[in-house]
MARBANU-461124 format. One record per residue: residue in three letters; z, y, x of N, C-alpha, C, O, CB in turn. Coordinates in steps of 0.001 Angstrom, whole numbers, plus 524288, in hexadecimal, padded with zeros to 5 digits. Glycine has a CB too. Layout:
BEGIN
ALAZYXZYXZYXZYXZYX;...
***
This chain:
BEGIN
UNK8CCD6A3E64FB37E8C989A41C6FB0528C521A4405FB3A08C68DA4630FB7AD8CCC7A4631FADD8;UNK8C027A43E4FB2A48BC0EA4721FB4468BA67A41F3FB8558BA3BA430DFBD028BDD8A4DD7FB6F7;UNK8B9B5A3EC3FB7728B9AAA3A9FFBC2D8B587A38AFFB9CB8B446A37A2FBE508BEB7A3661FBD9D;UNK8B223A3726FB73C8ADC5A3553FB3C68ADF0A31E8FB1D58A9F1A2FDBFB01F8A9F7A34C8FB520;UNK8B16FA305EFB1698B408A2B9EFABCD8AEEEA2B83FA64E8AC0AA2808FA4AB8BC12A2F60FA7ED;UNK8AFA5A305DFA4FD8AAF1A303AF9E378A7B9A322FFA0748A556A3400F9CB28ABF1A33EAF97B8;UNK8A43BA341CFA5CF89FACA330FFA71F89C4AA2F53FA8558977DA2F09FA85E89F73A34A5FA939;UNK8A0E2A2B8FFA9A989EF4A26ADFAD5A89D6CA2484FA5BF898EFA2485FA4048A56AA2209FB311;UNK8A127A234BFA33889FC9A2164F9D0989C19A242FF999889B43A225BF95398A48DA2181F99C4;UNK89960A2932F9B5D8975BA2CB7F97D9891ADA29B6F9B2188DE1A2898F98678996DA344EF97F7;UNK8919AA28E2F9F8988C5CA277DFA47788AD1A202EFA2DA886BBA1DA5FA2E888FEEA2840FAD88;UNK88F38A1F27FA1D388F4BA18E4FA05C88C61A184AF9B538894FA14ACF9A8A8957DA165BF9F86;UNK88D98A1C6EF978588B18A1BBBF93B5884E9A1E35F93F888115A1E7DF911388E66A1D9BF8FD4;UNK885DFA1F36F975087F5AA22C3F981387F30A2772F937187AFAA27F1F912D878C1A1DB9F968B;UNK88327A2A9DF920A88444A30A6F912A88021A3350F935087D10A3601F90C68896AA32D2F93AB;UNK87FF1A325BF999B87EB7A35B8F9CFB87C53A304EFA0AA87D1DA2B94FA040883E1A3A07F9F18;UNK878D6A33C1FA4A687639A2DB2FA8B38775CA2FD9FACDA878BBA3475FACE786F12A2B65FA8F2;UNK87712A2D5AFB09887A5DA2F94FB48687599A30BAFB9A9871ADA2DF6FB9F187FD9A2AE7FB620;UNK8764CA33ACFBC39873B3A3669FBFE88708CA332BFC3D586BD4A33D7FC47487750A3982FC26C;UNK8743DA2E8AFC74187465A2C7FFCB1387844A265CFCA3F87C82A2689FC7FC87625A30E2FCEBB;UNK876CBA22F1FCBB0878ECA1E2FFCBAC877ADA1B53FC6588748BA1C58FC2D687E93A1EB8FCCC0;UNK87BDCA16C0FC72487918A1279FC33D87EBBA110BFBD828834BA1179FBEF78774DA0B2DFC84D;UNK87DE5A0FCFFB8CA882C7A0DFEFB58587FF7A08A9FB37187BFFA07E5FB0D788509A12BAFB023;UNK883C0A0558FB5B98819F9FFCCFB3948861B9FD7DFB0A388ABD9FD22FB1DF87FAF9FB88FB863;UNK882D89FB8FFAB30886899F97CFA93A8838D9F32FFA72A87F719F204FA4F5889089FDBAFA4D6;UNK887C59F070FA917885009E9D9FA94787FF59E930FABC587C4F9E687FAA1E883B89E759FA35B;UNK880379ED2BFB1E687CA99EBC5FB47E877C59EF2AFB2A1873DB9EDF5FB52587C5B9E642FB428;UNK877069F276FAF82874239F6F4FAE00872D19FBEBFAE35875919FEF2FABAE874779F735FABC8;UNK86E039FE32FB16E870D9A023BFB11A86E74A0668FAA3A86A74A0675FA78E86FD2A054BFB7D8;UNK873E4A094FFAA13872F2A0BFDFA42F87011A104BFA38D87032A12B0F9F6287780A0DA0FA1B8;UNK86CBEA1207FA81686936A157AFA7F2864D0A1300FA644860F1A15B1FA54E868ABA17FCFAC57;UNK864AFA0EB7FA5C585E47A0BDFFA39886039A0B4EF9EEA85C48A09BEF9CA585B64A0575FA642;UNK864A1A0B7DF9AA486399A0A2CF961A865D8A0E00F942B86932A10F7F95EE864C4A0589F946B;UNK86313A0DB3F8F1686235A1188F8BFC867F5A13C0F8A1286B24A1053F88F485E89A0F9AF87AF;UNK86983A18BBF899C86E5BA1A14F87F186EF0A1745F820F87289A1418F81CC86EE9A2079F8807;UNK86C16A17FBF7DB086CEAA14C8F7ADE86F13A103AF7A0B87312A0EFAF77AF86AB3A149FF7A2E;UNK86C28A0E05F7C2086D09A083EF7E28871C0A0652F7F308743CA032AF7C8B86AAEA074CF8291;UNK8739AA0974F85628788AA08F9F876987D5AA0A66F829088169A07F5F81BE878A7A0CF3F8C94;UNK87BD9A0DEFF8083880DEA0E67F7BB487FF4A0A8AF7712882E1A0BBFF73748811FA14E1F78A6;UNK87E3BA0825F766C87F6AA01C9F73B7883A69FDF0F74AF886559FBC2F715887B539FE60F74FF;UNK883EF9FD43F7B33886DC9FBB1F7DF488B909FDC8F801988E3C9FA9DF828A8849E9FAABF805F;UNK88D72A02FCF7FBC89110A06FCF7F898939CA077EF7BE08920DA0626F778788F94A0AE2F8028;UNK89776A093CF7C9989BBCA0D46F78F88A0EBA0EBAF7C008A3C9A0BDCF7E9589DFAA0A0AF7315;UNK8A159A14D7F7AC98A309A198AF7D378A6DCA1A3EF79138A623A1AACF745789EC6A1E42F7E56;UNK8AD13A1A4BF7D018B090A1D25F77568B227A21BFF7BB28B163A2159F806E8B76DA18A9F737A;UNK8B3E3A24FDF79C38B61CA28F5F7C358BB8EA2BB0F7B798BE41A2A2EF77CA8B300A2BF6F7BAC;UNK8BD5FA2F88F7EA18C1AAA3176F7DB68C101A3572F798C8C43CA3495F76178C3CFA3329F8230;UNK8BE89A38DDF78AA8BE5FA3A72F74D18BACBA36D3F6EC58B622A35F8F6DF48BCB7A3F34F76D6;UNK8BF65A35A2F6BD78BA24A30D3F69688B823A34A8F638D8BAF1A36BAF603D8BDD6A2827F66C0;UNK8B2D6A3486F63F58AF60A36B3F60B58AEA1A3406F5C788AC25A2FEBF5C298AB24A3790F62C6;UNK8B229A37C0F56D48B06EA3494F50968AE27A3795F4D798AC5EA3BB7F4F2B8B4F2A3278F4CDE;UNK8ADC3A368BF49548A9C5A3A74F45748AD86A39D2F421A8B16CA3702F42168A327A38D8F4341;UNK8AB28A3E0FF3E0D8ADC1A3EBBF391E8ABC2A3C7CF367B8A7C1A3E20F34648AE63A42D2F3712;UNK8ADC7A37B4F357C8A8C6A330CF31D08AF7CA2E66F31348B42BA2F03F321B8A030A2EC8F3831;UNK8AB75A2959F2EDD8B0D6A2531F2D7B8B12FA23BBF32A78AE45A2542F36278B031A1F66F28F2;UNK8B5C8A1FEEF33318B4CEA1CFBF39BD8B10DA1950F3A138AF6AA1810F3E6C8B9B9A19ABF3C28;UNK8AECFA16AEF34E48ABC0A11EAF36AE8A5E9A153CF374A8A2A9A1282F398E8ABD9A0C22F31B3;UNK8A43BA19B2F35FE89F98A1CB2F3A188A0E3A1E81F3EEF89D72A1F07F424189D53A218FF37F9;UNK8A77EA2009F40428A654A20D3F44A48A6A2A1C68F49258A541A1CE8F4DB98A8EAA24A4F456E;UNK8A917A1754F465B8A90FA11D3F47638A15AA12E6F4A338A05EA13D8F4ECF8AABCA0CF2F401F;UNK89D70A1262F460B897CDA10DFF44D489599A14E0F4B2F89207A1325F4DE889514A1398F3CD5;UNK897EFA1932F4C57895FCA1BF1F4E3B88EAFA19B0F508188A22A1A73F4F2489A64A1D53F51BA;UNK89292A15C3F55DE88F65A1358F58CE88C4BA0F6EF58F38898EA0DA4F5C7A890EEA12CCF5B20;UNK88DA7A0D19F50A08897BA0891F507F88A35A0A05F4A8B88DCDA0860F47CE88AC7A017DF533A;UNK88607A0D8DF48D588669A1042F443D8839DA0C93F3EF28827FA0F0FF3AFC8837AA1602F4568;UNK882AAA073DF3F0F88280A0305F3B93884B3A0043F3BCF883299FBF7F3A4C87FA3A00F9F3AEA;UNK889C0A00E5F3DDA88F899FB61F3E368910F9F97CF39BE891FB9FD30F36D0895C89FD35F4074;UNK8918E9F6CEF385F894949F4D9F33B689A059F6A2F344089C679F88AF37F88946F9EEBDF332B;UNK89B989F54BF2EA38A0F09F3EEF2CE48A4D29F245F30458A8FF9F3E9F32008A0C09F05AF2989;UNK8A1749EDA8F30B48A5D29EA73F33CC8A6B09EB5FF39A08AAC29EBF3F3C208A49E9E4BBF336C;UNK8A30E9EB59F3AAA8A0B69ED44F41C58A3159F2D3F41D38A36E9F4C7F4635898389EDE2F4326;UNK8A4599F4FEF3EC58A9A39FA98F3FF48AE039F911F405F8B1149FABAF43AF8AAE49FF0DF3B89;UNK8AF669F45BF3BD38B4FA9F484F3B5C8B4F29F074F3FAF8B9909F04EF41068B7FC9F336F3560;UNK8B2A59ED7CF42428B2779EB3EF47048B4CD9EC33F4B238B8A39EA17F4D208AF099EB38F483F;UNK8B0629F221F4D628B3239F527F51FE8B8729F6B2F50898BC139F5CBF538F8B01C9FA48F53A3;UNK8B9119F89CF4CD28BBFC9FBC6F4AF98C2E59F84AF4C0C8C7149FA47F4D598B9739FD15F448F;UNK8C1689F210F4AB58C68D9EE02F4C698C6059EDCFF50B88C9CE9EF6AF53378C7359E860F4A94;UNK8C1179EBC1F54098C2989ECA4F596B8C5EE9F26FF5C688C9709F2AAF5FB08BD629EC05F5BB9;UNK8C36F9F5F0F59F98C7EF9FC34F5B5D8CD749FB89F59998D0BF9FEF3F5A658C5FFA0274F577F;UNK8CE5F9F79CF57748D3EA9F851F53898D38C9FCAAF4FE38D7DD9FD79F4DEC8D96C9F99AF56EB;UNK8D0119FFC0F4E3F8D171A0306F4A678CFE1A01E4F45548D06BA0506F41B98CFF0A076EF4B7E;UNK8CDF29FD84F44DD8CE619F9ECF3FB78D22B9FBDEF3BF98D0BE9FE3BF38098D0149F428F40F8;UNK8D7B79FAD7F3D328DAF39FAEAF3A068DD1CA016AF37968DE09A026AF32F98DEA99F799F3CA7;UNK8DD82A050DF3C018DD35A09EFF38BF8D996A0C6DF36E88DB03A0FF2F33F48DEDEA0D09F3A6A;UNK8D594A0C08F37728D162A0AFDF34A28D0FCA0A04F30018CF68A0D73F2D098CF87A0831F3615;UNK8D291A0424F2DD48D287A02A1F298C8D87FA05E3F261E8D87CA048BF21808D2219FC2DF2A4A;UNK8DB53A0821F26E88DE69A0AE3F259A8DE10A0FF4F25078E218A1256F23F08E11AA0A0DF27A6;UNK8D8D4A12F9F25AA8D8DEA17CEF23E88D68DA1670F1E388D4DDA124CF1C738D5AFA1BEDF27A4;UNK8D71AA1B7EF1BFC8D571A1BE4F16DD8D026A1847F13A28CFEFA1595F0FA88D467A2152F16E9;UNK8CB86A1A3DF188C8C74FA18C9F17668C53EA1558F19C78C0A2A142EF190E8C4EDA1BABF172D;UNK8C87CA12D6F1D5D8C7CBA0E15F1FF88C0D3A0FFDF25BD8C046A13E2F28828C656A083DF1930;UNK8BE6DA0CC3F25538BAC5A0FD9F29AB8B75DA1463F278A8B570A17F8F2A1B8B69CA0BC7F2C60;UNK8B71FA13C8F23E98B4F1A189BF205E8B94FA1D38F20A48B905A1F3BF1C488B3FAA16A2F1990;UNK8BCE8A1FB8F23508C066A2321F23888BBAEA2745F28328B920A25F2F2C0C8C72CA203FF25B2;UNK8BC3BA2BCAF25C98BAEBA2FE9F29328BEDEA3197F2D138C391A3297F2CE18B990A341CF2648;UNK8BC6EA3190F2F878C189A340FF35B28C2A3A3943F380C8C5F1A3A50F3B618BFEDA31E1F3B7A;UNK8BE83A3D11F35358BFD2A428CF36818BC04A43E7F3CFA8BA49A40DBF40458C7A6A42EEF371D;UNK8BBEDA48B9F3CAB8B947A499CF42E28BAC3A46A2F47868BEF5A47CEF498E8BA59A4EF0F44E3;UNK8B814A4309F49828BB20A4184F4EE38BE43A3DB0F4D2C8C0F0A3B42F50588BE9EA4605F51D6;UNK8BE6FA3C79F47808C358A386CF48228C953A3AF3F48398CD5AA38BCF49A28C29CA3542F4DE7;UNK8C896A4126F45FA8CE55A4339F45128D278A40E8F42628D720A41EEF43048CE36A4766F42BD;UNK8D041A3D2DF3ED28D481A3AC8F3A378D6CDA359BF3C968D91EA327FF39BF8D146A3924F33DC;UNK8D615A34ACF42388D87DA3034F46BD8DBE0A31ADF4A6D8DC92A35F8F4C798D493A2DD3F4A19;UNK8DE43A2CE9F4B278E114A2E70F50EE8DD7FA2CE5F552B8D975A2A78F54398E6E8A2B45F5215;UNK8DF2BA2E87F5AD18DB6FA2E5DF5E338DA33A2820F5FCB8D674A263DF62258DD18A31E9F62B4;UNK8DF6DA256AF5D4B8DDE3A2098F5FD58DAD6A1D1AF5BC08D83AA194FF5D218E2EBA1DA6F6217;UNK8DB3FA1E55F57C08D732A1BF6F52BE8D0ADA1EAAF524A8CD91A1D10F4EFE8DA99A1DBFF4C32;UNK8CF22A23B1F56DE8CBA2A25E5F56F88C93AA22FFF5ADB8C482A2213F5AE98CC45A2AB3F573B;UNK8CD52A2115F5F218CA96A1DE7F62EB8C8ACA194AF61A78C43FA17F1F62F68CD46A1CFFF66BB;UNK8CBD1A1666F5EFA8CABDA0FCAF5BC58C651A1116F5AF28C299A0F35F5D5A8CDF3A0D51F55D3;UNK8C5F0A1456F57998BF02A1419F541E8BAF4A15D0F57338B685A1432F56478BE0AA1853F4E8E;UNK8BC0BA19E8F5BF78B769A19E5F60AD8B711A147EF63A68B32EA1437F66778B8C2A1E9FF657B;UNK8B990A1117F63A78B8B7A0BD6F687C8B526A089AF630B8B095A0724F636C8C0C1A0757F6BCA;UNK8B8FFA07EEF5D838B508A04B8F59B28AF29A06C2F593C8AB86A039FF59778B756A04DDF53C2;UNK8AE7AA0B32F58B08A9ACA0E4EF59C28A4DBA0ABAF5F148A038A0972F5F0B8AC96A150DF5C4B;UNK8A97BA0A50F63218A77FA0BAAF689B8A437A051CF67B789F95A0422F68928AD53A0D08F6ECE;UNK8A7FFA01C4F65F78A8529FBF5F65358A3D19FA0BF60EE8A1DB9F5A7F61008AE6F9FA68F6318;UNK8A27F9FE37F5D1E89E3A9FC04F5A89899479F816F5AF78980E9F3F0F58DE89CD19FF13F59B8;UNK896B99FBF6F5F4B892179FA07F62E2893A89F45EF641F890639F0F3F633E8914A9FDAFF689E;UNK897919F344F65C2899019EEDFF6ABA896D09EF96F6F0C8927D9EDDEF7043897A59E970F69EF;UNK89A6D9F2E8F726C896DD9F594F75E7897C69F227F7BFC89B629EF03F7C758988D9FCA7F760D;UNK894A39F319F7F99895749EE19F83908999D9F066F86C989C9C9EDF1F89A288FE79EC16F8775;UNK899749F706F85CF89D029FA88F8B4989E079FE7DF85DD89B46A0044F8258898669FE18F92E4;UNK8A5BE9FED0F87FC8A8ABA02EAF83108AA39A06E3F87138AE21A05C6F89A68AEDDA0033F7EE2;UNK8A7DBA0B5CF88158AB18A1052F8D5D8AE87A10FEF891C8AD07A1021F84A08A766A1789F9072;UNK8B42CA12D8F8A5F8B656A14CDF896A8B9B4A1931F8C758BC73A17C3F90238B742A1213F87A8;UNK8B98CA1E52F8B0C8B825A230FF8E3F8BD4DA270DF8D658BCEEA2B3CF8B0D8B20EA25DFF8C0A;UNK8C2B5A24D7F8FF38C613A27AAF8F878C7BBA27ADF88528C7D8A2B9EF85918C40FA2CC6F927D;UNK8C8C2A22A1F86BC8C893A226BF825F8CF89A2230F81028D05DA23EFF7C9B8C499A1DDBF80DB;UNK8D23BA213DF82878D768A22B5F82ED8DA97A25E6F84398DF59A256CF83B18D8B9A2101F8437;UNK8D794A2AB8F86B18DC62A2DD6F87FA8DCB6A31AFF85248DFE2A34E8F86C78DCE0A2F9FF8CD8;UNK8DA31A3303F80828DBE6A3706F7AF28E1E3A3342F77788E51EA3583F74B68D46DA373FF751F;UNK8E1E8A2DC7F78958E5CBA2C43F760A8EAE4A2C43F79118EBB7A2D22F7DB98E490A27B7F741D;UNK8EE5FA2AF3F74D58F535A297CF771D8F55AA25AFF79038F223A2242F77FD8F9E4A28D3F738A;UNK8FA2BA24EBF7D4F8FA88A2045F80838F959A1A7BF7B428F691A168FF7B68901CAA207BF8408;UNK8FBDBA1BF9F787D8FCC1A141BF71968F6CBA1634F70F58F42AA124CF71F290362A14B9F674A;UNK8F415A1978F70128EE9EA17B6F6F148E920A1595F74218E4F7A132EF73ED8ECD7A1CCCF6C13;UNK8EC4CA182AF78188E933A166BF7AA88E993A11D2F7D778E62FA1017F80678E844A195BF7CD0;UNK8EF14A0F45F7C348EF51A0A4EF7B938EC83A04B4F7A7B8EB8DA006AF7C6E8F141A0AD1F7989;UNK8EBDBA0817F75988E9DBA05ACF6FD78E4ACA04FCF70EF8E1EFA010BF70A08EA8AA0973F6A4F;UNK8E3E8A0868F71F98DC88A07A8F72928DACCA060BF797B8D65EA05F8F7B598D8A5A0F8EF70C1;UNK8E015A04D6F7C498DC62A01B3F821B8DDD99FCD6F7F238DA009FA00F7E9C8DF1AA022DF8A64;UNK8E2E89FA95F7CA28E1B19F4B2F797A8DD1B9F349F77208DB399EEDDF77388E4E39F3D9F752E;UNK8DA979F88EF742D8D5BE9F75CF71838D2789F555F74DE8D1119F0BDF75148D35A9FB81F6F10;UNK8D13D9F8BCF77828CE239F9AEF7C778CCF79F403F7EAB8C89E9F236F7FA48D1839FD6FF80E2;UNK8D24A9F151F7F4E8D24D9ED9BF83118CFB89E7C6F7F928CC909E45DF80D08D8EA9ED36F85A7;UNK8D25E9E8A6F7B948D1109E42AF75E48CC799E4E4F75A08CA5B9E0D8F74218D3989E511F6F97;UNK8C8A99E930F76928C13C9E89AF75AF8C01B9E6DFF78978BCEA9E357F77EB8BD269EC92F756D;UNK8C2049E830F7E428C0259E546F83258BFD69DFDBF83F28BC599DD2CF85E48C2DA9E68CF86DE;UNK8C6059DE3CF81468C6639D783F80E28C2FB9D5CCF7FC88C0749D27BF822E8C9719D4E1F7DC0;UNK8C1DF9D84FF7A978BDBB9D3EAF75708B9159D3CEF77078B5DD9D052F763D8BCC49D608F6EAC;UNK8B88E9D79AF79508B2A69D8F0F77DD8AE509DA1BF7F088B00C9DA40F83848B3539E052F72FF;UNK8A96C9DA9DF7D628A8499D9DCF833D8A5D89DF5BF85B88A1C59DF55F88468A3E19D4BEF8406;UNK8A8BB9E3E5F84AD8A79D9E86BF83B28AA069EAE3F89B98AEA49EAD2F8B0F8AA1A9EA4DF7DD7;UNK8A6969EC82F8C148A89D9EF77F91BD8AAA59F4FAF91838A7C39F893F90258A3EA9EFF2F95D9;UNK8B0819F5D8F93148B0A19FBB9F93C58B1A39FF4BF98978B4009FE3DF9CA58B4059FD25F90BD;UNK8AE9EA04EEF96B98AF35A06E2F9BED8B553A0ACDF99758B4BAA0D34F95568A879A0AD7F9EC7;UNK8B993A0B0AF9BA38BE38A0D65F97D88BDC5A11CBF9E658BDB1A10B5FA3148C5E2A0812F955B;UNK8BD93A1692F9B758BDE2A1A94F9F008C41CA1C75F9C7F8C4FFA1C76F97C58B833A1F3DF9EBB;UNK8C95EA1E80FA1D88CE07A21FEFA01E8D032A2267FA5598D052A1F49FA9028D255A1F8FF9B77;UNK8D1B4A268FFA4D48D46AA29BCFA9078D8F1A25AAFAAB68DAF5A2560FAF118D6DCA2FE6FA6B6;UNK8DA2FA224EFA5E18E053A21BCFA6598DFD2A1AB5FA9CE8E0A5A16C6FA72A8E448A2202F9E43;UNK8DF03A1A78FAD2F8E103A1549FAFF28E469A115FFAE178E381A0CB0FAEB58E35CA1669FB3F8;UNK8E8EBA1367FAB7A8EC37A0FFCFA9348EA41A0D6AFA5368EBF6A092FFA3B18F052A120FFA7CF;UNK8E5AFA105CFA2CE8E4DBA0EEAF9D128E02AA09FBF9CF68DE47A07CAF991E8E2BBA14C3F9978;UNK8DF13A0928FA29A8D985A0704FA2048DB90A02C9FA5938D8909FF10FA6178D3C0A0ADCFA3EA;UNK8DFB8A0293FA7F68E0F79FDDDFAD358E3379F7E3FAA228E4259F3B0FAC4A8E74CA00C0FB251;UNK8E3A09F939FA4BA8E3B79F496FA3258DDF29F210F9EF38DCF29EE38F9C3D8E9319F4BBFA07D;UNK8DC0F9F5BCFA0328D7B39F586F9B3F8D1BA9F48CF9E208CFAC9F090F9C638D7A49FC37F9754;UNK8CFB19F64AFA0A78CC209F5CEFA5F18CB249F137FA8AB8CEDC9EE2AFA8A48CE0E9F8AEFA9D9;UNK8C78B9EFE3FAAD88C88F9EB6EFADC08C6659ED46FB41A8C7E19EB14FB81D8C5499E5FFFAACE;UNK8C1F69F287FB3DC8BF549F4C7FB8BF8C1479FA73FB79F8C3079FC6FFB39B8B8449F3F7FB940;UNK8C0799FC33FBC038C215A020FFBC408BFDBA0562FC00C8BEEBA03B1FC4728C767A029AFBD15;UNK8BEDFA0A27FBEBD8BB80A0D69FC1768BDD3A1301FBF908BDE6A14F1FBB298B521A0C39FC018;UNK8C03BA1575FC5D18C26BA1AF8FC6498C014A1E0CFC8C88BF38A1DF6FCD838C6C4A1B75FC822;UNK8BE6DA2214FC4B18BA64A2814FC5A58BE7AA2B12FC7FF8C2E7A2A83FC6338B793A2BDEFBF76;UNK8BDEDA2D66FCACF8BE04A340AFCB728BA3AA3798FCED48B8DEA3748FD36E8C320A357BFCDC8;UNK8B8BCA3BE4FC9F48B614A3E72FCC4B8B127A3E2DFCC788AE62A4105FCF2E8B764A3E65FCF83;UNK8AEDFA38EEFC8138AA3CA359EFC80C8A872A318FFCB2B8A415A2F95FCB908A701A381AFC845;UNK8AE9BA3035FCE608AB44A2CD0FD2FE8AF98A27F7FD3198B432A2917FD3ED8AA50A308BFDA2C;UNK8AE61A23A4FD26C8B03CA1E99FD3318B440A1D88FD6F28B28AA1BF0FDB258AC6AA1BBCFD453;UNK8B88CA1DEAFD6A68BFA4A2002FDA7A8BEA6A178EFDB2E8BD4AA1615FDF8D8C940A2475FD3A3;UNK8BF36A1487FD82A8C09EA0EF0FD7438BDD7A0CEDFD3168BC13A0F61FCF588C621A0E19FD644;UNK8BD7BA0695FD44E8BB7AA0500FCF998BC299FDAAFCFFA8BB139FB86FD4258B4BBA07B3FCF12;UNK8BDF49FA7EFCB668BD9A9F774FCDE58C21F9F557FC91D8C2599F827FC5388BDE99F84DFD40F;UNK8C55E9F0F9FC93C8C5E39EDA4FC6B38CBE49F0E8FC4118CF0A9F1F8FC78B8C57C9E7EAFC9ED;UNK8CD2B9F219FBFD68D1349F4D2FBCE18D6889F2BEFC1988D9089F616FC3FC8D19C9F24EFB53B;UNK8D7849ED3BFC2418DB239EB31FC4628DB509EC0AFCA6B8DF279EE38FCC538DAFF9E65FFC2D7;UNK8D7BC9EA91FCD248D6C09EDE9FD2AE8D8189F47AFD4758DA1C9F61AFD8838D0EC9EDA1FD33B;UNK8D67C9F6ECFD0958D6559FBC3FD1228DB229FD15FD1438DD319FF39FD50B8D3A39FE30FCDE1;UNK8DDB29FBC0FCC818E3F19FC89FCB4C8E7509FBA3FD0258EA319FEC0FD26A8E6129F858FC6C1;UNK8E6229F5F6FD1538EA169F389FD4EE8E8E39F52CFDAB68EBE89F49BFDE698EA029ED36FD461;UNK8E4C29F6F5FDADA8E14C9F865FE0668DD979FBFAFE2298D9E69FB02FE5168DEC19F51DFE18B;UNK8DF18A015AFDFAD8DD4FA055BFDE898DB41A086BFE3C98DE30A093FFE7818E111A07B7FDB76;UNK8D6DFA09B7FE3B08D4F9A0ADDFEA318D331A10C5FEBF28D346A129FFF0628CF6DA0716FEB92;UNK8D156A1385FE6818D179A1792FE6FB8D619A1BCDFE70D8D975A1A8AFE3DA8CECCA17E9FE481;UNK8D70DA1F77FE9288DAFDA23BEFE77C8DB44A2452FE2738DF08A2239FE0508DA01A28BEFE96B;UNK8D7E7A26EEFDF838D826A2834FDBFA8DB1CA242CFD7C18DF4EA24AAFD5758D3C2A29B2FDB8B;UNK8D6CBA1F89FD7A88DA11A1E1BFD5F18DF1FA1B7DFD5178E1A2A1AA2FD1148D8B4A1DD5FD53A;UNK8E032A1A21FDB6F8E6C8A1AEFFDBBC8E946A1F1BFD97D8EDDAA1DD9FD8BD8E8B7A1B74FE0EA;UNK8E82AA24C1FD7A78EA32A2717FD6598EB7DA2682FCFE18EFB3A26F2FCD998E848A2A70FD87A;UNK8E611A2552FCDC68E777A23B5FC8C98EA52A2062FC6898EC50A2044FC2298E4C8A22EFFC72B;UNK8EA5CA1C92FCB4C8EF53A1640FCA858F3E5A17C1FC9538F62FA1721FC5248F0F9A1234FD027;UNK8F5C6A1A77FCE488F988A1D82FCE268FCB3A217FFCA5990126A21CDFC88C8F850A1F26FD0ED;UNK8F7FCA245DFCA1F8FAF0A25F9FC3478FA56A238DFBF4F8FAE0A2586FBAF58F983A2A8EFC09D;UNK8F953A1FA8FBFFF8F97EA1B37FBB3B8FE43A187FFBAB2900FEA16F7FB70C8F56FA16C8FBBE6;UNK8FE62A1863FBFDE903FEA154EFC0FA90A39A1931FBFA390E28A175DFBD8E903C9A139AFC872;UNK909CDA1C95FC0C890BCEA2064FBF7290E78A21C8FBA33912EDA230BFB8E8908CCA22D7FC06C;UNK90A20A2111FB7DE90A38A2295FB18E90BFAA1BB4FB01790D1EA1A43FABA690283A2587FAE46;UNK90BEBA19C3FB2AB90F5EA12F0FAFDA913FBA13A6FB1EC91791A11FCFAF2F90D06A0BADFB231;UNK9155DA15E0FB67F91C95A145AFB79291E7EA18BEFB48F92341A1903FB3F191FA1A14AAFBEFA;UNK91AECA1D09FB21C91ED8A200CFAFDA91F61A1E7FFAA2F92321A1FD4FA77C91DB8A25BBFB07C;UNK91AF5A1B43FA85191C0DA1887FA2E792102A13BEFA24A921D1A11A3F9E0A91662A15A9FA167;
***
């Protein structure tokens, strides 16, 4: 915590520009293009996920507010939330209450990644997007997670505290503390050949928390 995990993703997206140094992405740097621009090619889900009091297929539209029909219920199968979905009352036309009160947290999340997925975005951050859920949902949604990645040719940056949650899901890895780069380097290297303290320490209680499971 406090290590700059959603700064480094808030700076990636160009939120904010950064003082000193360079962010290249595919060899670019993102201070020459236009913030606009860059969010075409983006999409940001977050830990706290932001809905309106509207049906789901506007808050589906958010980020590409002339989608079709189909191009909702699209994302919406790729999220898996297709199917409860089609089981509420009003089907995508169902209002959801402030925030999405009339959901559970893990059907609030489905519809922020279908949201996120609209665009077809080239890079999905995802920003501590699991740890408001229970261990079976947050399950559920690194399978998702992993099933977009398969299909599709969509890069993510997955920011979480939790090591365990990302050592099968990741393929590179990069450990903050404090704002400053501890390791970095191939998910499988790191694990097996961990060079910093720190994050030996985090291994360690990783490891920890498996012999006691």
């Amino acid at each position: 915590s406090g290590g700059g995990k959603s700064t480094t993703a808030k700076l990636a997206a160009r939120f904010w520009d950064i003082a000193d140094g360079q962010i290249l992405v595919g060899g670019n740097d993102i201070s020459k293009i236009d913030p606009e621009t860059l969010l075409k090619h983006y999409s940001i889900v977050f830990q706290d996920v932001l809905l309106f009091n509207a049906s789901i297929a506007d808050n589906i539209r958010i980020g590409k507010r002339n989608a079709t029909d189909e191009e909702v219920r699209h994302v919406a199968r790729l999220a898996q939330c297709d199917d409860f979905i089609s089981r509420m009352p009003q089907g995508y036309d169902t209002v959801i209450g402030e925030n999405g009160e009339t959901l559970s947290g893990g059907e609030r999340q489905r519809i922020s990644i279908a949201r996120a997925l609209l665009i077809n975005p080239d890079v999905l951050i995802c920003d501590e997007i699991t740890s408001a859920l229970d261990v079976t949902v947050q399950y559920e949604v690194m399978q998702l997670l992993a099933d977009i990645k398969e299909r599709s040719q969509t890069s993510f940056l997955f920011i979480s505290h939790d090591i365990a949650l990302v050592s099968n899901f990741a393929e590179d890895l990069v450990v903050l503390k404090d704002g400053i780069v501890q390791e970095k380097g191939s998910m499988r290297e790191v694990v097996s050949a961990p060079k910093s303290d720190y994050t030996k320490l985090l291994l360690s209680q990783y490891r920890e928390d498996k012999d006691e499971d």
